[in-house]
C-alpha positions as CSV (number, residue, x, y, z in Angstrom):
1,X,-56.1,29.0,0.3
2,X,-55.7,27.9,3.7
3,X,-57.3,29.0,6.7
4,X,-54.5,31.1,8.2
5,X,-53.9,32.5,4.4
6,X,-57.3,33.4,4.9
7,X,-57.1,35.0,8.7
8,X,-54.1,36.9,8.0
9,X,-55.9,38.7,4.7
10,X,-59.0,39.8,7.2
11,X,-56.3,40.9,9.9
12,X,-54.1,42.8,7.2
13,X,-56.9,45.3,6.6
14,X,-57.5,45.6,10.7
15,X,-54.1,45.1,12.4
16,X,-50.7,46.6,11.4
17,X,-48.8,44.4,9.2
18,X,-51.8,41.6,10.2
19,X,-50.4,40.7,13.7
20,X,-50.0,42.4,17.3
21,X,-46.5,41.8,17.3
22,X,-43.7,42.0,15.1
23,X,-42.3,38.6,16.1
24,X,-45.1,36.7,14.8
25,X,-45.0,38.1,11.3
26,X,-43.3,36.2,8.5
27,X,-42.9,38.6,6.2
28,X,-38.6,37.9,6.6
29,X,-39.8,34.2,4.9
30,X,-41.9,35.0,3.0
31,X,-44.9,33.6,4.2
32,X,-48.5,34.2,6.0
33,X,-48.1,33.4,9.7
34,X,-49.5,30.1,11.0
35,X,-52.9,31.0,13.3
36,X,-53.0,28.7,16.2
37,X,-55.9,27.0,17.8
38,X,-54.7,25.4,20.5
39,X,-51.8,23.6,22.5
40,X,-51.1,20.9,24.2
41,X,-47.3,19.5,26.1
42,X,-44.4,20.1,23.1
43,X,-47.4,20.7,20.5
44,X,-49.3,23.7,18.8
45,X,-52.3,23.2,16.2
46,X,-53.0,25.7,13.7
47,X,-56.5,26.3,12.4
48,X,-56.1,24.0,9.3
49,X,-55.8,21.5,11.8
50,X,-51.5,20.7,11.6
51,X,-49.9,19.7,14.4
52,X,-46.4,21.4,15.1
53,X,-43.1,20.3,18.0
54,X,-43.2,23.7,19.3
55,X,-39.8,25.6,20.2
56,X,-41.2,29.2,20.7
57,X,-43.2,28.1,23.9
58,X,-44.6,31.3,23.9
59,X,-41.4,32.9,24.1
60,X,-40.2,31.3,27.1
61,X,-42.4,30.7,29.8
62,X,-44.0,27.5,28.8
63,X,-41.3,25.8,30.7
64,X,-43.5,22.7,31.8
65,X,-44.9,22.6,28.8
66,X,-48.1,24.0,26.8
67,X,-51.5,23.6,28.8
68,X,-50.2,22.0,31.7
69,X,-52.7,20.4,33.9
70,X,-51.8,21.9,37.3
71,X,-51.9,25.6,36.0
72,X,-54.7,25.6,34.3
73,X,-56.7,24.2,37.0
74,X,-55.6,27.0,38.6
75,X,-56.6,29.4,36.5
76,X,-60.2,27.9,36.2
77,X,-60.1,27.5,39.9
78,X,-59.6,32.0,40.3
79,X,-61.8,32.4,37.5
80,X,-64.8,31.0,39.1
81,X,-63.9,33.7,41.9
82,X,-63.8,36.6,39.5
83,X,-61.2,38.0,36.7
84,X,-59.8,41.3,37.6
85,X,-60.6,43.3,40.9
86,X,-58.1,46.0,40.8
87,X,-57.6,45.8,45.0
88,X,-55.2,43.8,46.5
89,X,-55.3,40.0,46.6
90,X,-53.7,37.5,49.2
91,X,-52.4,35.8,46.1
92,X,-50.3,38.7,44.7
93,X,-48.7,38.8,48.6
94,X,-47.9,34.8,48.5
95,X,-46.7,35.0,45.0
96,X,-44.2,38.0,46.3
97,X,-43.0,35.7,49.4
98,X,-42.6,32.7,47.4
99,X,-40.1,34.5,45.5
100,X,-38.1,36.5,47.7
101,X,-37.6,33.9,50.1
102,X,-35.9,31.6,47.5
103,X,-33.7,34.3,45.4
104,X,-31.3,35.9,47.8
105,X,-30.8,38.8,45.7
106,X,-34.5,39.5,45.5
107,X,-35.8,41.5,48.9
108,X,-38.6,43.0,47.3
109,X,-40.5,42.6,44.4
110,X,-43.4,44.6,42.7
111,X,-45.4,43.1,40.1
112,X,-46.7,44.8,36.5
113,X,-47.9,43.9,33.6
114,X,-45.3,43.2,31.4
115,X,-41.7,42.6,30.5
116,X,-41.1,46.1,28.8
117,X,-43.0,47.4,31.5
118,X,-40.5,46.1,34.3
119,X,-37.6,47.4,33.0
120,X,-39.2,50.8,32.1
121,X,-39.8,50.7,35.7
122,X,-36.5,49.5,37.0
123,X,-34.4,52.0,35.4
124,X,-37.0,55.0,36.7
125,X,-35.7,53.3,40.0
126,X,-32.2,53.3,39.7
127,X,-32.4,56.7,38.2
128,X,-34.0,57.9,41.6
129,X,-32.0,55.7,44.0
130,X,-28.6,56.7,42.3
131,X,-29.6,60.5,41.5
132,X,-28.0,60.0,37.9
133,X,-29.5,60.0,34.5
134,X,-27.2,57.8,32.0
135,X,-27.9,54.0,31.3
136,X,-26.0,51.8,29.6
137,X,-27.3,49.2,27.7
138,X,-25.6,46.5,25.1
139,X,-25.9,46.3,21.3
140,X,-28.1,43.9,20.2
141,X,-29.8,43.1,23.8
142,X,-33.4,43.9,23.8
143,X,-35.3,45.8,26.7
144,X,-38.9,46.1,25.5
145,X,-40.0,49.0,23.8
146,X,-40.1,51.6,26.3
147,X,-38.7,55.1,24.6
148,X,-35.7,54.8,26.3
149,X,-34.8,51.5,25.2
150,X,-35.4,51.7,21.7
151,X,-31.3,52.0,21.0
152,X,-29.4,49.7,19.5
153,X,-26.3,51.7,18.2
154,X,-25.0,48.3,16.1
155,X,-21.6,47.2,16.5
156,X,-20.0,50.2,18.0
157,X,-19.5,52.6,21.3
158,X,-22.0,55.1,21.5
159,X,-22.4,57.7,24.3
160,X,-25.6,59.5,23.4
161,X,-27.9,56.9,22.0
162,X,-30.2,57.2,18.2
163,X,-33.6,56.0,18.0
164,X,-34.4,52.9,16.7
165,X,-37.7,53.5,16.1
166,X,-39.9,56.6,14.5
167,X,-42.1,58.1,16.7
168,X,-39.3,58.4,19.7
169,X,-37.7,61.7,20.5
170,X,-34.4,61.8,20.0
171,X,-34.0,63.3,24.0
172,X,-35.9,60.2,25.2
173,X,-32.6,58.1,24.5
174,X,-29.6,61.0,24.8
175,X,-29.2,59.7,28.3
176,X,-28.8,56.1,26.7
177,X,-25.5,54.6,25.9
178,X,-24.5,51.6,24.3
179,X,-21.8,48.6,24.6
180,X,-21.0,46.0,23.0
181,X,-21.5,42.6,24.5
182,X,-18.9,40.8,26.1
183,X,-16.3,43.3,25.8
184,X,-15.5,45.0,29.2
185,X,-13.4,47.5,28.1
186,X,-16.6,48.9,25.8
187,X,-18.6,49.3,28.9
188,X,-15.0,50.9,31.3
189,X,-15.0,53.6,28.3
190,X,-18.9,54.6,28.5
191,X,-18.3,54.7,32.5
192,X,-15.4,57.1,32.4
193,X,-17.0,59.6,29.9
194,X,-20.1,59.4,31.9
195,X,-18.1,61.1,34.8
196,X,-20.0,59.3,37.0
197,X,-23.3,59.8,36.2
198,X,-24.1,56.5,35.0
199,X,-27.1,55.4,36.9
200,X,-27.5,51.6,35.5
201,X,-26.1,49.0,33.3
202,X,-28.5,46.9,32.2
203,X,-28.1,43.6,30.3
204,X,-29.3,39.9,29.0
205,X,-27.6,38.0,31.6
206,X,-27.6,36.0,27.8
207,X,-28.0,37.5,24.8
208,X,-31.4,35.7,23.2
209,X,-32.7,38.7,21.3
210,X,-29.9,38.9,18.7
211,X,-29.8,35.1,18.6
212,X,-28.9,33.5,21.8
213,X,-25.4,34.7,22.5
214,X,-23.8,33.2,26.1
215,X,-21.7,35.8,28.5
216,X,-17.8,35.3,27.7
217,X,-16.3,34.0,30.7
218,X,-15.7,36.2,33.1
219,X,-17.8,39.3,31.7
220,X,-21.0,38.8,34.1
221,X,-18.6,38.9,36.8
222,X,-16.3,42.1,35.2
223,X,-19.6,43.7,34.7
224,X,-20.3,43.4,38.6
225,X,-17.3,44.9,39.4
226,X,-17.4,47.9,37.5
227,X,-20.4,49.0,38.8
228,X,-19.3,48.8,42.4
229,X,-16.4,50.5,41.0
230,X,-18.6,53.3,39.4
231,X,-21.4,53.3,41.3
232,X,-23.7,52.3,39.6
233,X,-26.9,49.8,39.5
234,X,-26.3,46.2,37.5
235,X,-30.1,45.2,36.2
236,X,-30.4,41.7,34.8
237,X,-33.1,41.6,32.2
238,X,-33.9,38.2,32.8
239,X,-37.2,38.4,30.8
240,X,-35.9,35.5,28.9
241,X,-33.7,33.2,31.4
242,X,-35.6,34.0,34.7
243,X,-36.5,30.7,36.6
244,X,-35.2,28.9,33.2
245,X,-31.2,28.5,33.5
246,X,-32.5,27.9,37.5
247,X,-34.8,29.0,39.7
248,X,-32.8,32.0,40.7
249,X,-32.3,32.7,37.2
250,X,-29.0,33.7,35.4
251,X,-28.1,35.1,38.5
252,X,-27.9,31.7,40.1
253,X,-26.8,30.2,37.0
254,X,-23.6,32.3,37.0
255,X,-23.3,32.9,40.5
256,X,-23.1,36.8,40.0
257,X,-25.8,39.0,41.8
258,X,-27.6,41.9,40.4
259,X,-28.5,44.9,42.3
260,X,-32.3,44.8,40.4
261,X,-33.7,42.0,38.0
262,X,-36.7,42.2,35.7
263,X,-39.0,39.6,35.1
264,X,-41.9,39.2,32.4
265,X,-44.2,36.0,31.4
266,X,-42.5,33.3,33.0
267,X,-44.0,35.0,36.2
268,X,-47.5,34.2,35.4
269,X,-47.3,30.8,33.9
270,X,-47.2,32.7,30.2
271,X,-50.1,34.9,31.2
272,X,-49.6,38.7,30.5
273,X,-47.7,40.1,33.7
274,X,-43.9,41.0,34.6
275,X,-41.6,42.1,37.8
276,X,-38.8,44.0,39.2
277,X,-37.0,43.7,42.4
278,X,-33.8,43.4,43.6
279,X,-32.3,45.2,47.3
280,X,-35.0,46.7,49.8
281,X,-33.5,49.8,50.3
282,X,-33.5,50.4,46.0
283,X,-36.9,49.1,46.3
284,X,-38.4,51.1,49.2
285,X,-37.8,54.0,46.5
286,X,-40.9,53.1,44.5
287,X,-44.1,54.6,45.7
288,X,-46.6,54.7,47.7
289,X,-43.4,54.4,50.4
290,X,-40.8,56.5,48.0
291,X,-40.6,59.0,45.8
292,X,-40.2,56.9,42.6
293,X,-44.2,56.5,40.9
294,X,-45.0,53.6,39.2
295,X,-48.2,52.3,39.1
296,X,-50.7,49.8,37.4
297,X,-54.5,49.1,37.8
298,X,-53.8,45.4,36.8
299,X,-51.1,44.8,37.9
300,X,-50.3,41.5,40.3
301,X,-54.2,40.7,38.6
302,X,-55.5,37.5,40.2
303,X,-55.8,35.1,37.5
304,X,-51.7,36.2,36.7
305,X,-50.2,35.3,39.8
306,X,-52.6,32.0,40.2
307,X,-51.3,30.4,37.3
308,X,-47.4,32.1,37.9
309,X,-47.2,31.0,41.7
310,X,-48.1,27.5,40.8
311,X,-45.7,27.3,37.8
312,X,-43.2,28.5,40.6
313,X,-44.1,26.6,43.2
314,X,-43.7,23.1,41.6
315,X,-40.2,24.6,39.8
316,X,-38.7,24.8,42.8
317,X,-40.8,22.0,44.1
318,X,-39.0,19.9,41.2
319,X,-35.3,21.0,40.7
320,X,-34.4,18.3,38.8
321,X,-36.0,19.8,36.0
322,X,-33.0,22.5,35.4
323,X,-30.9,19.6,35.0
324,X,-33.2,17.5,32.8
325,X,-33.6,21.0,30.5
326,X,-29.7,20.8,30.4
327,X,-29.8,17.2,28.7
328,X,-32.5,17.9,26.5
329,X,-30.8,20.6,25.5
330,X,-27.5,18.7,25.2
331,X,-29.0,16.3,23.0
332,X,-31.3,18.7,20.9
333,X,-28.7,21.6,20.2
334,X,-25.7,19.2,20.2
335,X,-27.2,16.8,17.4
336,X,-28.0,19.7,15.5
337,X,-24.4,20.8,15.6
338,X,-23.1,17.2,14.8
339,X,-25.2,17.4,11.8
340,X,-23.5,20.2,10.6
341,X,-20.4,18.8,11.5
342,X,-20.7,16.1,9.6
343,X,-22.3,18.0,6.5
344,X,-19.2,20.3,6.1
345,X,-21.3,23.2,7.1
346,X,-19.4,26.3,8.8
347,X,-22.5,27.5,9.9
348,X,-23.0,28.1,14.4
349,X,-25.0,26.6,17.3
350,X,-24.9,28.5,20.3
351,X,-26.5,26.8,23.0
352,X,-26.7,27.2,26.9
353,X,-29.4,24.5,28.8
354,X,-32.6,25.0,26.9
355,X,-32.1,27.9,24.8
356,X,-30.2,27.6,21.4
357,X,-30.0,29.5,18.0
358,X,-28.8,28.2,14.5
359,X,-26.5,31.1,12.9
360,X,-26.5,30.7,9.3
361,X,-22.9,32.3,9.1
362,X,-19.1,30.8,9.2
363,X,-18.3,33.6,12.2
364,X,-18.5,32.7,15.9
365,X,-21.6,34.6,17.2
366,X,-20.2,36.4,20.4
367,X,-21.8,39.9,20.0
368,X,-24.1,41.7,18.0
369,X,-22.2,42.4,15.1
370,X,-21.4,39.1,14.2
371,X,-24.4,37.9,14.8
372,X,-25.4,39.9,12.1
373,X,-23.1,38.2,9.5
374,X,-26.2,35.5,9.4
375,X,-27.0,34.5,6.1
376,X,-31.1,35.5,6.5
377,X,-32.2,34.5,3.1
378,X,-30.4,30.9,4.0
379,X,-32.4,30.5,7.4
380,X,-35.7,31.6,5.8
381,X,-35.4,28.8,3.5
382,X,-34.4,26.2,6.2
383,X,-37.3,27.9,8.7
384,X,-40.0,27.2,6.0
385,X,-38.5,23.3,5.1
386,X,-38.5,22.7,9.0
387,X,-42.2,23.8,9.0
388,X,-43.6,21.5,6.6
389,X,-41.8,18.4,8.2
390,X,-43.8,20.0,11.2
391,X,-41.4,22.1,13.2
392,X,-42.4,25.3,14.3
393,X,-40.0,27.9,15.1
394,X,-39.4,31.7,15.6
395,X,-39.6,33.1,12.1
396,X,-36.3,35.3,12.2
397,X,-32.6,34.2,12.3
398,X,-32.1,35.9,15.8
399,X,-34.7,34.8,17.8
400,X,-34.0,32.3,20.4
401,X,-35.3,27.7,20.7
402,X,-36.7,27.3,23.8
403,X,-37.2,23.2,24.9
404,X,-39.8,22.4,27.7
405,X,-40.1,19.3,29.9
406,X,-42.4,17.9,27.6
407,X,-40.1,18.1,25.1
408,X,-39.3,13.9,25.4
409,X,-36.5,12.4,23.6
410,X,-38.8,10.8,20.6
411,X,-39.7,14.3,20.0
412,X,-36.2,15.3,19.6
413,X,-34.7,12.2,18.1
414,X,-37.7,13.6,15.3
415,X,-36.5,17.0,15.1
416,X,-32.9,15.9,14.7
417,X,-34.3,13.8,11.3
418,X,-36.0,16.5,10.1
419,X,-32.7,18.8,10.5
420,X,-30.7,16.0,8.9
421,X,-33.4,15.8,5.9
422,X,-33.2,19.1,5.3
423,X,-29.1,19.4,5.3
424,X,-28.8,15.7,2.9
């Protein structure tokens, strides 16, 4: 028995289902999760001592790469100063500068704790600024697990939404309705029979929770427009693609502007922290100035925004980077696809810069339906072969690759064998 065989049985009998979050389990493959030591560039190391090319990178944020040198001096540098004060920091001011003097659609910005905790907060916000209740969110796009967020609705138009999950009151999500991505005309219905008292729309700028699923053309932009035509607040959830597609994000990337965006890891280097902002005069509605509360004891915590703000500053310090992500990406995702090209094999790569998924089906993956075609059983089998020739991946068909800048070309030239081993 292996280490992490042997980890996992102690943290069965401790923590639910042996992990602390459902991603990490791989119960879908059939297997006991890999426990990891330590990181380093492109790499992880489990506790049995195997080295893995890493293409979770903590679920986005490791952008630079794992254990990069800059911010983790900067970590040890606030350390030595103290972890947590729960006061006000200089830091936490700079980091909110840095960032609203760069992104044009960002005025203000307050900082939390977490992903699910930003967009809990933003649509409390748009509920107050607007004076309206409903929320429309997309099939298949995931907002953290907030109560009222915990919809998903499949494949069609719902106007009063239906727990996902035990435990959540079904009034916590009858103000919730759901779309389906990348079809307009789903989202025009929902704002007609809301009678205009939809408050928010709120989407993955790109799908990456059902698999990575890009925007159609033209439906970022038709999504803009319906809201000014409705009156209601668009919220990018750019948890995943924020200051990874660009610096400004999806928003930049597509040139449409969002009225709030939400933020999570990527903000603080991969430490635990998130964001919302968006216009000043929405914003100003969040207390102590408004009447909207949200609060946190740690949030904008020191050792958070020094690793985030240096992350941040050397992005945008280094913009060649999006564009280097873009080849690596290019190469990566569009060997993969060749592959299966040349193997006969129906099966789907979506891919936009650095983030990519492998759908084990014959359908094109636009929404979340078809996303859900994906033979699982077939990608379990290919996610355990890829881990033994040392590739470590999400463990579910519709989770998203993320590449980093130490992702070099040997390293991907070496996934690409691995793929073409495993598809012979």
């Amino acid at each position: 028995m292996t280490r992490s065989e042997q980890l996992f049985e102690r943290a069965v009998k401790r923590i639910p289902g042996g992990v602390n979050s459902p991603v990490r389990a791989y119960g879908a493959i059939g297997e006991s999760p890999r426990f990891i030591e330590k990181a380093d560039g492109c790499y992880i190391y489990d506790v049995d001592g195997n080295r893995y090319i890493d293409y979770i990178d903590s679920w986005g944020p490791m952008i630079l790469g794992h254990n990069f040198p800059s911010v983790r001096e900067s970590v040890i540098k606030a350390c030595e100063k103290g972890l947590s004060f729960g006061c006000a920091t200089e830091t936490e001011v700079e980091m909110a500068e840095f960032i609203c003097e760069r992104i044009p659609h960002i005025e203000m910005i307050r900082m939390v704790n977490s992903g699910t905790e930003a967009v809990m907060s933003a649509i409390r916000v748009a509920r107050g600024f607007t004076g309206k209740n409903k929320i429309i969110k997309f099939a298949g796009c995931y907002h953290g697990h907030s109560d009222a967020m915990l919809v998903s609705a499949g494949s069609g138009v719902m106007t009063s939404g239906v727990p996902d999950s035990a435990g959540v009151p079904k009034a916590c999500t009858e103000d919730t309705m759901t779309a389906v991505y990348n079809d307009l005309e789903s989202v025009e219905e929902l704002l007609r029979k809301s009678e205009g008292q939809t408050a928010a729309v709120i989407v993955e700028p790109v799908g990456a929770n059902m698999g990575v699923v890009p925007p159609k053309e033209g439906f970022l932009e038709g999504l803009r427009r319906l809201c000014d035509e409705y009156q209601a607040l668009l919220i990018f959830d750019e948890v995943i693609t924020g200051f990874r597609l660009a610096f400004g994000g999806a928003a930049q990337y597509f040139g449409v502007k969002p009225d709030l965006v939400t933020y999570g890891k990527i903000i603080g280097a991969g430490m635990p922290v998130g964001a919302y902002g968006g216009r000043k005069e929405i914003m100003e509605m969040v207390a102590p100035v408004g009447a909207v509360y949200q609060a946190g004891t740690l949030s904008g915590n020191p050792i958070a925004m020094a690793a985030g703000l240096t992350q941040l500053k050397y992005l945008y310090a280094h913009p060649e980077i999006y564009g280097k992500l873009e080849e690596k990406g290019d190469k990566l995702y569009g060997g993969i696809k060749q592959i299966l090209n040349e193997k006969n094999l129906p099966y789907q790569v979506n891919h936009i810069s650095s983030l990519a998924s492998i759908f084990f089906t014959k359908e094109k993956v636009v929404d979340y339906t078809s996303a859900k075609t994906s033979d699982t059983k077939a990608f379990a089998e290919y996610f355990k072969a890829m881990l033994k020739m040392g590739i470590h991946m999400a463990p579910s068909q519709f989770e998203a690759m993320f590449l980093s800048v130490a992702h070099t070309d040997e390293v991907l030239e070496e996934t690409l064998d691995a793929v073409r081993k495993y598809f012979v």
